[in-house]
Structure formats: C-alpha cells, structure tokens
C-alpha positions in Angstrom: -46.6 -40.8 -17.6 -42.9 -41.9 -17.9 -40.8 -39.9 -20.3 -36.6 -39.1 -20.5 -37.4 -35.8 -18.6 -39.6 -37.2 -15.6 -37.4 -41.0 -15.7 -34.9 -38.9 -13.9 -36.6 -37.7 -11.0 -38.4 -40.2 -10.6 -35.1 -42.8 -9.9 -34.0 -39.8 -8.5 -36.5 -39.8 -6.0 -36.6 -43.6 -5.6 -33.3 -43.7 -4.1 -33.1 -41.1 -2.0 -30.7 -41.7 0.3 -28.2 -42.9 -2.4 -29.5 -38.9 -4.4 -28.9 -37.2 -0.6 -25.4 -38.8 -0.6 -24.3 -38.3 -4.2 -25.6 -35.0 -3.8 -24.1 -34.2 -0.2 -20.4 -35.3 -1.8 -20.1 -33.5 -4.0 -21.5 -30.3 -2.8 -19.0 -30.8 0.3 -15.8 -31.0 -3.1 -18.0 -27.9 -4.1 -18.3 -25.8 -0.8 -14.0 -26.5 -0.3 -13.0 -25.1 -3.3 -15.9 -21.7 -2.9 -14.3 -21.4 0.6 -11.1 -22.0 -0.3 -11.4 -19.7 -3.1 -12.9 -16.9 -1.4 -10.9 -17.1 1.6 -7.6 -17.1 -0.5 -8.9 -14.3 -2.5 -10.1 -12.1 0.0 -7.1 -12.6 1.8 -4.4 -11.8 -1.0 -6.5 -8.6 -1.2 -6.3 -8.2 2.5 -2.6 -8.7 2.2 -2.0 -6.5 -0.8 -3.8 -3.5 0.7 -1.9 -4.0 4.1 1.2 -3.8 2.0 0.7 -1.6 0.4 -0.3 0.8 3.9 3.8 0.8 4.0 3.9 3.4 1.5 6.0 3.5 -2.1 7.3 0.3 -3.3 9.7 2.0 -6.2 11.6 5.3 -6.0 12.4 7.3 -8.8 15.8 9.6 -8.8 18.0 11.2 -11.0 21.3 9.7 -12.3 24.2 10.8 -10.1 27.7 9.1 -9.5 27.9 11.5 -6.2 27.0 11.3 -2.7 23.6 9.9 -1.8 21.4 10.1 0.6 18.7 7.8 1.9 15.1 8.6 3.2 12.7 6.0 4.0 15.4 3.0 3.3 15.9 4.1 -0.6 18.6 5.8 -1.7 17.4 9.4 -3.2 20.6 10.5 -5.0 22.7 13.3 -4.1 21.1 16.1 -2.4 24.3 18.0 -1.2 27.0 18.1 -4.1 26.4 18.4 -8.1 22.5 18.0 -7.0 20.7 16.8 -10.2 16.7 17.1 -10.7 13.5 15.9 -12.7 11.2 17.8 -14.0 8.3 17.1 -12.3 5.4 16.8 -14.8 7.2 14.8 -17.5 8.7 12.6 -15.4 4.6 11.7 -13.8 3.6 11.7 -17.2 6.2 9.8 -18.3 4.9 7.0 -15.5 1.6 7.3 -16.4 2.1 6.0 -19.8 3.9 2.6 -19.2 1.5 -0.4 -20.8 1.2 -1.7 -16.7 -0.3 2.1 -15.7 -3.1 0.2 -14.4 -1.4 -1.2 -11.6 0.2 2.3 -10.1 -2.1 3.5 -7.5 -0.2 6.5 -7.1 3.0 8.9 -8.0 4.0 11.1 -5.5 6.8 13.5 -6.9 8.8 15.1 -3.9 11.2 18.4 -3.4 13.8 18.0 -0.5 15.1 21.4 0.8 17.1 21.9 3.6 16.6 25.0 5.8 17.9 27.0 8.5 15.2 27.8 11.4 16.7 29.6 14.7 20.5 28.1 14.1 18.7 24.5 13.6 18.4 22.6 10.2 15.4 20.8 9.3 14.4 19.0 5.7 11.8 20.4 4.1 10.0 18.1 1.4 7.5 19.5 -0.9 4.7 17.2 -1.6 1.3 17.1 -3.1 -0.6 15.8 -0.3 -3.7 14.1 -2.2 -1.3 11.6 -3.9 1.1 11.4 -0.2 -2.0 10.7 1.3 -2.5 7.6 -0.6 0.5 6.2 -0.3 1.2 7.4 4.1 -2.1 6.3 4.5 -0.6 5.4 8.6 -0.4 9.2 8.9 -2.5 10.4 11.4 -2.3 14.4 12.1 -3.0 16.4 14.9 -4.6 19.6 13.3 -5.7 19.4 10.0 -4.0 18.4 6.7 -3.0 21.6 4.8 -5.6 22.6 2.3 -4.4 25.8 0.9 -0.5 26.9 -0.7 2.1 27.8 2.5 0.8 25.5 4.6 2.6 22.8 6.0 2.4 19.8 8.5 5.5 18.7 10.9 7.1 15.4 11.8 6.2 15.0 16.1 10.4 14.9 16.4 11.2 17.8 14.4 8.4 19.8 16.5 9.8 19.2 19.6 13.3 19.6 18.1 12.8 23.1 16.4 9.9 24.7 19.1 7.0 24.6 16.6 3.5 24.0 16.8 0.1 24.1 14.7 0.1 27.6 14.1 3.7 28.7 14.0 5.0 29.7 10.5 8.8 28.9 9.0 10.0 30.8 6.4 11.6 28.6 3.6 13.4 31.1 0.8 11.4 33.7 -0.8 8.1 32.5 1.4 6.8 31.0 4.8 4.6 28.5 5.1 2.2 28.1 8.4 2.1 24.7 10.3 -0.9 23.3 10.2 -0.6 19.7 12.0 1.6 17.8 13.7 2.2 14.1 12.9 1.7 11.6 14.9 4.7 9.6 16.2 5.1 7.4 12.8 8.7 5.6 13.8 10.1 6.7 10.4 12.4 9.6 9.1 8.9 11.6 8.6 8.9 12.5 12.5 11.7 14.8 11.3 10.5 16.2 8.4 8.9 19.2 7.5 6.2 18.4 4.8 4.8 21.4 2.4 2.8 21.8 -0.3 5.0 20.8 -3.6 4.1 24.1 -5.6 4.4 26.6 -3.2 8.4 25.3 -2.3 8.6 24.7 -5.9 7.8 29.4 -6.1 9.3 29.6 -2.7 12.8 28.4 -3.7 12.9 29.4 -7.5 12.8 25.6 -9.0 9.9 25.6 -10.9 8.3 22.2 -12.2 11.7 20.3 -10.4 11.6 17.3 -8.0 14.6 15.5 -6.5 13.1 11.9 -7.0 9.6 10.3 -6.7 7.5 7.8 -4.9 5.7 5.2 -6.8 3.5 2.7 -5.3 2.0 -0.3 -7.6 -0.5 -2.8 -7.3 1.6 -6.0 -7.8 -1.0 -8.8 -7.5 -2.0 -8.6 -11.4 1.3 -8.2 -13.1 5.9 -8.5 -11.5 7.0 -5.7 -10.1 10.1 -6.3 -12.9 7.5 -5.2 -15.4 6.7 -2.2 -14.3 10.5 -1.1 -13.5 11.3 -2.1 -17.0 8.8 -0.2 -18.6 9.5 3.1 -16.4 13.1 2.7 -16.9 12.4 2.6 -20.9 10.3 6.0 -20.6 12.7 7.5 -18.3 16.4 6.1 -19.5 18.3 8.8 -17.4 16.9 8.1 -13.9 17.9 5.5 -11.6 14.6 3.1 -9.7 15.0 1.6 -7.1 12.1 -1.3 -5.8 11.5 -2.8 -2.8 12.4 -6.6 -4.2 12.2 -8.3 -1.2 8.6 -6.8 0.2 7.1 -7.1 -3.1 8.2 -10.9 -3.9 7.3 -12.0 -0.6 3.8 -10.4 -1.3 3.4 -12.3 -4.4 5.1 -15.2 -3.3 2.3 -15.8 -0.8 -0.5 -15.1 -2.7 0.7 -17.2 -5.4 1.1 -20.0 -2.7 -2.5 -19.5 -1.3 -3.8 -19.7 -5.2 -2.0 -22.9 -5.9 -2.7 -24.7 -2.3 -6.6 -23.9 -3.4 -6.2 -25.1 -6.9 -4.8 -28.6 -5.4 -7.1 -29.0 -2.9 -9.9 -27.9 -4.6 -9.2 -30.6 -7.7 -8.1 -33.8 -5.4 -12.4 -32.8 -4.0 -13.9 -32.0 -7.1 -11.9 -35.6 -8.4 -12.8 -37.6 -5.5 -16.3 -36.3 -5.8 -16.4 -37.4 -9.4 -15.0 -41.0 -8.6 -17.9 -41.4 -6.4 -20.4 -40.1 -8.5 -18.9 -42.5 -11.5 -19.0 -45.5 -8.8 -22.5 -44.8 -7.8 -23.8 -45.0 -10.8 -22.3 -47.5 -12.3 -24.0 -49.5 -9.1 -26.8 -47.9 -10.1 -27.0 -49.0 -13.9 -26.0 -52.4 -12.5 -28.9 -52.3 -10.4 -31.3 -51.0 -13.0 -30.4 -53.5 -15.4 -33.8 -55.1 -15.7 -35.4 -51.4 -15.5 -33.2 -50.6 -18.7 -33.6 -53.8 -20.5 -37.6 -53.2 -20.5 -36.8 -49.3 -21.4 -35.1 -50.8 -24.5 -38.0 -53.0 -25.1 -40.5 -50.3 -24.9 -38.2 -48.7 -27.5 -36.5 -46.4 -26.0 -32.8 -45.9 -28.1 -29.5 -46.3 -26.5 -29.2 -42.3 -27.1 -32.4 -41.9 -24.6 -31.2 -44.4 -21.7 -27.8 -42.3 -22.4 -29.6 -39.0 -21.8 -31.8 -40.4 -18.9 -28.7 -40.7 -17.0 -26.9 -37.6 -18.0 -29.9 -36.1 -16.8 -30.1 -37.8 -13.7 -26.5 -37.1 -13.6 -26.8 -33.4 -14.4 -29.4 -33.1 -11.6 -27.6 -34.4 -9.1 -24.4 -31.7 -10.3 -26.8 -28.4 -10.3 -28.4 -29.5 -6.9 -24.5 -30.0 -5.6 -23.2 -26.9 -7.3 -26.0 -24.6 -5.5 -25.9 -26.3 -2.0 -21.8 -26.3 -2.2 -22.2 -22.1 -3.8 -24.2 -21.0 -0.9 -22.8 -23.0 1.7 -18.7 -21.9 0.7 -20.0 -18.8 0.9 -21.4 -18.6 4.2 -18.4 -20.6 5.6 -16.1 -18.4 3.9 -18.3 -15.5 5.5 -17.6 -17.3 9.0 -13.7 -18.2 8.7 -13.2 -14.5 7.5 -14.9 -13.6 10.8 -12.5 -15.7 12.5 -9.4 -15.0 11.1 -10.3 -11.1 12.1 -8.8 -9.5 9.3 -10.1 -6.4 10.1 -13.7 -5.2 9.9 -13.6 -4.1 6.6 -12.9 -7.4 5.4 -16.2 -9.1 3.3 -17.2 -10.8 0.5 -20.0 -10.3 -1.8 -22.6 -13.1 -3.0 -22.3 -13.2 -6.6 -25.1 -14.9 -8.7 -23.3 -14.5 -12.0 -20.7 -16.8 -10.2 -23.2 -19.1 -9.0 -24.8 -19.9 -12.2 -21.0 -20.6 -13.8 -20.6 -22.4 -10.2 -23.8 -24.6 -11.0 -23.4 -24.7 -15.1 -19.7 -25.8 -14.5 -20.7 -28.5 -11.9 -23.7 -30.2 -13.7 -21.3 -30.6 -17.1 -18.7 -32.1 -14.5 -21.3 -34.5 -13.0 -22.6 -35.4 -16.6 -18.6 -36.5 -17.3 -18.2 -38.3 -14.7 -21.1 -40.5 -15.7 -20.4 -40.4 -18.9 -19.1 -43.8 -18.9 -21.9 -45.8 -16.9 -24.3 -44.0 -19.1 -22.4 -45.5 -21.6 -22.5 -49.0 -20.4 -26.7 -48.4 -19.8 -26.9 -47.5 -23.5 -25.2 -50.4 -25.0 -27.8 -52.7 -22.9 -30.0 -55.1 -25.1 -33.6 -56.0 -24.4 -32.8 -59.5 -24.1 -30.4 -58.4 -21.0 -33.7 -57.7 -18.9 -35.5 -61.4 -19.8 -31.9 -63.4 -19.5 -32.2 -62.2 -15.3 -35.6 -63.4 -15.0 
C-alpha cells in the first residue's frame, strides 16, 4: 500500500545508486567538518595544556618605583631596597573573585628570602607546593616533595653550589627547614633556588600572611587574557601585573585560526553537498514527472508531493548525518594517532552530539530540496497525460 510515509522509501530504494551517491556526498561534507572539528578541538586543548606546562602566564607584585628584580623572565619588584609586600590571603582572595575566576587554574603566592649558608647566599622562596605543583608541572624531584612544615626541596645548581643533599637541613631565621628532594635539572632560575614551604618561612622570618608577588596561571581559550588583567588590576589597584602577551596571543591566535580554517572548510562541503542534493533532485522530480502527475490524479495535494520529497529528502540527510558522525569520528580517532600528540590525547563518542549531528543534517537536506519539492507540488494532473 502506497502512502506519503512508504512513497519515500520506496523511490528511495528504486534508485539506489543515485540514494548511495546522494547519501555518500553528503556524509563525506559531514565526516570533514566532525574531523575537522574534533581534530581542531582536541588539538587547541592539546595546545592549551602544553602551554600552559610553562608555568604562570601573569605575575602579581607590589607597586615599587625601586630596583627590581626578575625571576622566571617577569619582573618581581624590588627585593633589596624600600622592599614592599602583599598580604597574602587578601591578595588570593582578591583573585579569586574577578567575574573570569573560572578561567584561573591556579594562584601561587611566593616569599623570596635571601640567606646566608657557610659564607654562600642562596634564595629562598616560600611556596605552597599543592598550587606550585600545578603550575611547574615539568618538575621532577629526586626524593620526595615535602609534605610536612620545614621541609624543603633544592634547585640541582644550588645543590651542587652550597654542598647539600636530601637530608641536610639549612637554617633560614628563627627556623631550619630539612631538604627533602632535589630538582631535576629544569634549565630555569629554579635550579638555584631553594623552595620551602610558604608558612613555615612566613613564622621562620617574622612576616606573617606577607608575599613579595604571586604567580597566576589562566586558562585563556574561553575568554583574552586583557580581561582577566583588567579585572585583577580593578580588585588589586596598588599592585603592578605583568602577563606573558606574546605566549598567550600566539596561543589563542592559533586556536582561533584552527576554529576558523574548520568553519570554512567545513561550509564550502556542507554547501557543495547541498548543491548536489538540490541538483539531484530536481533531476529527480523532472524524472518523476509522470509519477507525480498520476499522484495528483489519485488526489494527493501539492502539500503531500511537497512532504513526499521532504521526506525523501530528510532520509537521505539522517542516513548522511550518522554515516558522516561515526565515520569523522573514527578518522579523527586515526589522524590523532598520527599526529602523536601524546598518549593521553582522545576523544570521546558523544551520542547527544550525534543526534544534533543527524537532527541538524536532515533539516539541512530538507532545505536544500526545498525548492524541487516545490516545483513537484505545483505539478498539475494534466502534466502526466500531456507526456503520454
């Protein structure tokens, strides 16, 4: 029995190499933009994360118009004349409060000290080493990460320079703090450093709740990095930030290219796909003409031819939309694996976005036949007898 839901499938099915191509196009404009998609995304992650394995992208000091002194290629402020501090907790609250607080992954608020140990001087930097931890995520430690207050790791060069190893102890004012690691060899300013827990310098040297300056690393891919200077600098209006401008736009810059290449790409397919869908079935209704004239005869209404092909139309899209879902995904699985990003690198099939993926398609197929379903609609019976 012939009715507007079975017409479909049955025409459908009657040209089945002309459904196999319609359907192969545009699942080939559909699999580009999933792969495209995925791969772009997955990588802007990738590259956001491997950034962000740098360390601190802004630094956070007080105001001073004297001497400063730099440490991991900021500027810290003056350490060594008219020093100047920040108290600690109000300045990380302060940061935690800014409308982008989302996007900071971490505050690390430091100490800097500097010490006398056998007729050498070292730096000593208070730190709180769950928060360091996150942003030195290249430290590696030979020994184990202090756990408890007075203990301390070592930068390899200082080590070597002062005579200490994992298991020595250096006083530091009032206190002495044992080493419990040594770093790794990191080719920064931290192979000289002496790193200590932030409280127990804080007792040890009679500053309670101070911090010469602090690390802040964000997570720029969902808002500028402008932002979230601006809106530190308007909760802290006596400290001077510095960001890593040039790292930072460069991260963005790419992403933003990788997202626009992949919106470009993906809607010259998606359009191509469309134009040969709209061609293919305006042969078709050109081909059918007789088919439709006796539909029209039998009393079918322009509004059901209309729908016949819309629904032949809409078949074609959700077939396309699944086929081009699942086979972006896999590709994007493979060029991942390819591009060896690192083994923790993977996507996730999502079915939520495959049913937008196949809802989103079918709607796009139906509007792209929109006008030969048209033209089939505004046949005539007589057009079917004026052929024979």
């Amino acid at each position: 029995m012939m009715n507007i839901l079975t017409l479909p499938f049955r025409n459908l099915r009657r040209k089945l190499l002309r459904t196999g191509i319609l359907v192969s196009v545009f699942a080939l404009g559909i699999l580009s933009v999933v792969l495209l998609y995925n791969v772009s995304t997955t990588v802007g992650h990738s590259l956001e994360q491997k950034m962000n394995e740098f360390g601190a992208n802004i630094v956070i000091y007080p105001k001073t118009e004297s001497l400063k002194i730099s440490y991991g290629g900021f500027s810290l402020g003056n350490l060594a004349y008219q020093v100047k501090y920040l108290p600690e907790k109000e300045t990380v609250d302060a940061i935690y409060k800014i409308p982008n607080r989302a996007n900071i992954s971490s505050v690390a608020p430091k100490l800097l000290e500097l010490v006398q140990y056998k007729d050498k001087h070292v730096a000593v930097i208070g730190v709180q080493f769950t928060f360091e931890r996150r942003i030195k995520s290249y430290w590696s430690i030979n020994g184990k990460e202090p756990a408890e207050a007075n203990e301390a790791i070592i930068g390899s060069k200082a080590a070597e320079h002062l005579g200490l190893k994992t298991g020595d102890s250096i006083p530091v004012g009032t206190g002495k703090f044992l080493i419990t690691g040594v770093l790794a060899p990191t080719g920064t300013e931290d192979d000289n450093i002496i790193f200590a827990d932030l409280h127990s310098l804080q007792a040890a040297v009679n500053k309670p709740n101070m911090i010469n300056y602090t690390d802040v690393s964000a997570l720029c891919a969902g808002c500028p990095i402008e932002d979230i200077v601006q809106q530190i600098e308007q909760k802290l209006p006596d400290t001077e930030i510095n960001a890593m401008q040039n790292i930072v736009k460069q991260r963005m810059a790419t992403i933003e290219t990788v997202q626009h290449l992949v919106l470009g790409l993906g809607g010259v397919i998606l359009l191509t796909a469309c134009f040969m869908l709209a061609m293919f079935m305006l042969a078709s209704v050109n081909e059918r003409k007789n088919e439709i004239g006796i539909l029209r005869a039998l009393g079918y209404s322009g509004a059901q031819i209309f729908l016949i092909f819309s629904i032949e139309s809409l078949i074609i899209g959700a077939m396309a939309g699944v086929l081009g879902y699942v086979g972006g995904f896999f590709g994007s699985a493979e060029l991942l694996k390819l591009l060896k990003l690192g083994e923790h690198i993977h996507i996730i099939f999502n079915w939520v976005h495959l049913l937008i993926t196949v809802g989103a398609v079918s709607v796009l197929s139906a509007a792209a036949s929109a006008f030969p379903a048209l033209k089939a609609a505004q046949m005539r019976p007589t057009d079917a007898f004026s052929r024979i």
